[in-house]
N, C-alpha and C positions, 0 to 999 in steps of 0.2 A: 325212052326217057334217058336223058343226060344224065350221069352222074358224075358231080362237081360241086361247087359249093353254091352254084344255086338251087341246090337241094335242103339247103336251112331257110332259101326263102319260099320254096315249095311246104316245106315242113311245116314252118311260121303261120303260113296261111291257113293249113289243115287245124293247125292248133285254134286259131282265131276262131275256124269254123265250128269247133266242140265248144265253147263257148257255150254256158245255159244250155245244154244237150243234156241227154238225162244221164248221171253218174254212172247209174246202173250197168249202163250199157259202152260207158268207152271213160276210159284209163286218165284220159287228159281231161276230160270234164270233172272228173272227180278230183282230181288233185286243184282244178282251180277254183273247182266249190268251196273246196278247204279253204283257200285265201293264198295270200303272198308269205305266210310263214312257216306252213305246214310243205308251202311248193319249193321253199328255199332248204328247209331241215332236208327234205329228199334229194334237193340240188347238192347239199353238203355229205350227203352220203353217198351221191352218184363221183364226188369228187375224192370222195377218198377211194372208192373202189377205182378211179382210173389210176389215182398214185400207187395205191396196192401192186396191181398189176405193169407200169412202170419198173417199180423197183426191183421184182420179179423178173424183169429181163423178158416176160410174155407178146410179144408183138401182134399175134392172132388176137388176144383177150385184151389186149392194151386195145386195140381198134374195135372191139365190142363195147367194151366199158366207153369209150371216150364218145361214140354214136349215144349209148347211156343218160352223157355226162351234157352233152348238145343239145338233147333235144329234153332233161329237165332245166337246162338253160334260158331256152328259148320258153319253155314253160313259166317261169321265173317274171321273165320278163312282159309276156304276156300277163300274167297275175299283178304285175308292179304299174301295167301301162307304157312300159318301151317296146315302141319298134326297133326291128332289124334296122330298117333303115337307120335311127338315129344312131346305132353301134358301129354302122357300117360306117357313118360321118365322121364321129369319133375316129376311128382309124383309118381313114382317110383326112385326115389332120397330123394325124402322127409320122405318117408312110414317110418315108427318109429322115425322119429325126432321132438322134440317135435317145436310145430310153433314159441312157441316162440323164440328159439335157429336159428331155420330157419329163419326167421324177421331177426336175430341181424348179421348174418352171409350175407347177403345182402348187396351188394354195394353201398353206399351212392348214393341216386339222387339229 
Protein backbone atom coordinates (compact mmCIF):
# COMPACT_ATOMS: atom_id res chain seq x y z
CA UNK A 1 0.00 0.00 0.00
CA UNK A 2 0.96 3.59 -1.02
CA UNK A 3 1.35 5.99 1.43
CA UNK A 4 0.44 9.47 0.25
CA UNK A 5 -2.55 11.41 0.34
CA UNK A 6 -4.61 9.04 -1.28
CA UNK A 7 -4.72 7.53 2.02
CA UNK A 8 -7.61 10.22 3.11
CA UNK A 9 -9.41 8.87 0.10
CA UNK A 10 -8.74 5.28 1.18
CA UNK A 11 -9.70 6.32 4.73
CA UNK A 12 -12.92 8.39 3.50
CA UNK A 13 -14.16 5.15 2.12
CA UNK A 14 -13.62 2.87 5.12
CA UNK A 15 -15.36 5.49 7.06
CA UNK A 16 -18.44 5.46 4.60
CA UNK A 17 -18.36 1.88 5.05
CA UNK A 18 -18.93 2.01 9.31
CA UNK A 19 -21.75 3.74 8.37
CA UNK A 20 -25.04 2.18 10.32
CA UNK A 21 -22.40 -0.70 11.58
CA UNK A 22 -22.86 -1.52 15.03
CA UNK A 23 -21.34 1.21 17.48
CA UNK A 24 -20.30 -1.44 19.71
CA UNK A 25 -17.97 -2.73 17.70
CA UNK A 26 -15.91 0.26 15.74
CA UNK A 27 -14.99 3.81 17.00
CA UNK A 28 -16.28 5.57 13.67
CA UNK A 29 -19.77 4.17 13.73
CA UNK A 30 -20.10 5.43 16.99
CA UNK A 31 -19.15 8.82 16.72
CA UNK A 32 -21.51 9.15 13.58
CA UNK A 33 -24.45 7.71 15.40
CA UNK A 34 -23.87 10.54 17.61
CA UNK A 35 -24.63 13.09 14.75
CA UNK A 36 -22.65 16.02 13.09
CA UNK A 37 -22.19 17.77 16.63
CA UNK A 38 -20.99 15.30 18.94
CA UNK A 39 -18.34 14.44 15.64
CA UNK A 40 -17.36 18.11 15.37
CA UNK A 41 -16.90 18.79 19.47
CA UNK A 42 -14.36 15.68 18.88
CA UNK A 43 -12.97 17.38 15.68
CA UNK A 44 -12.42 20.48 17.99
CA UNK A 45 -10.51 18.68 20.41
CA UNK A 46 -8.59 16.61 18.03
CA UNK A 47 -7.69 20.25 16.72
CA UNK A 48 -6.58 21.58 19.79
CA UNK A 49 -4.41 18.66 20.65
CA UNK A 50 -2.52 19.02 17.17
CA UNK A 51 -1.96 22.93 18.21
CA UNK A 52 -0.88 21.73 21.56
CA UNK A 53 1.55 19.68 20.21
CA UNK A 54 2.66 22.42 17.43
CA UNK A 55 3.60 24.79 20.00
CA UNK A 56 5.56 22.29 21.93
CA UNK A 57 8.12 22.11 19.19
CA UNK A 58 6.91 17.95 19.22
CA UNK A 59 7.26 16.75 15.59
CA UNK A 60 6.83 12.93 16.26
CA UNK A 61 3.43 13.78 18.38
CA UNK A 62 2.58 16.79 15.95
CA UNK A 63 2.28 13.86 13.26
CA UNK A 64 0.24 11.60 15.65
CA UNK A 65 -2.22 14.22 16.57
CA UNK A 66 -2.72 15.74 13.12
CA UNK A 67 -3.38 11.76 11.53
CA UNK A 68 -5.80 12.43 14.83
CA UNK A 69 -7.08 15.53 13.56
CA UNK A 70 -7.70 14.10 9.58
CA UNK A 71 -9.31 11.44 10.12
CA UNK A 72 -12.02 13.07 12.83
CA UNK A 73 -12.11 15.58 9.86
CA UNK A 74 -13.09 13.42 7.40
CA UNK A 75 -15.54 12.00 10.12
CA UNK A 76 -17.11 15.40 10.21
CA UNK A 77 -17.69 15.52 6.97
CA UNK A 78 -18.99 12.29 6.55
CA UNK A 79 -21.55 13.16 9.50
CA UNK A 80 -22.41 16.72 7.45
CA UNK A 81 -22.66 14.88 3.97
CA UNK A 82 -19.32 16.25 2.17
CA UNK A 83 -17.31 14.34 0.14
CA UNK A 84 -13.53 14.42 -0.41
CA UNK A 85 -14.11 14.83 -3.47
CA UNK A 86 -16.08 18.30 -3.15
CA UNK A 87 -12.93 19.62 -0.70
CA UNK A 88 -10.55 18.33 -3.10
CA UNK A 89 -12.63 20.81 -5.78
CA UNK A 90 -12.55 23.49 -3.45
CA UNK A 91 -8.91 23.48 -3.44
CA UNK A 92 -8.39 22.85 -6.65
CA UNK A 93 -10.02 26.18 -7.38
CA UNK A 94 -7.86 27.98 -5.03
CA UNK A 95 -4.32 26.17 -6.26
CA UNK A 96 -2.41 29.37 -7.49
CA UNK A 97 -4.35 32.04 -6.11
CA UNK A 98 -2.80 33.88 -3.79
CA UNK A 99 -5.04 33.50 0.04
CA UNK A 100 -5.19 36.57 0.38
CA UNK A 101 -7.04 37.59 -3.03
CA UNK A 102 -9.05 34.32 -2.08
CA UNK A 103 -10.23 35.83 1.53
CA UNK A 104 -11.12 39.20 -0.27
CA UNK A 105 -13.13 37.46 -3.12
CA UNK A 106 -15.42 35.69 -0.35
CA UNK A 107 -18.91 36.76 0.45
CA UNK A 108 -19.60 38.76 3.26
CA UNK A 109 -20.99 36.75 6.49
Amino acid sequence: MSIDATVLDRLSATIERRRGTDPATSYTAKLLAKGPAAAAKKLGEEAIETVLEAVQDNPGRLAEESADLLYHLLVVWAACGVRPEEVWAALGRREGVSGIAEKAARPAV
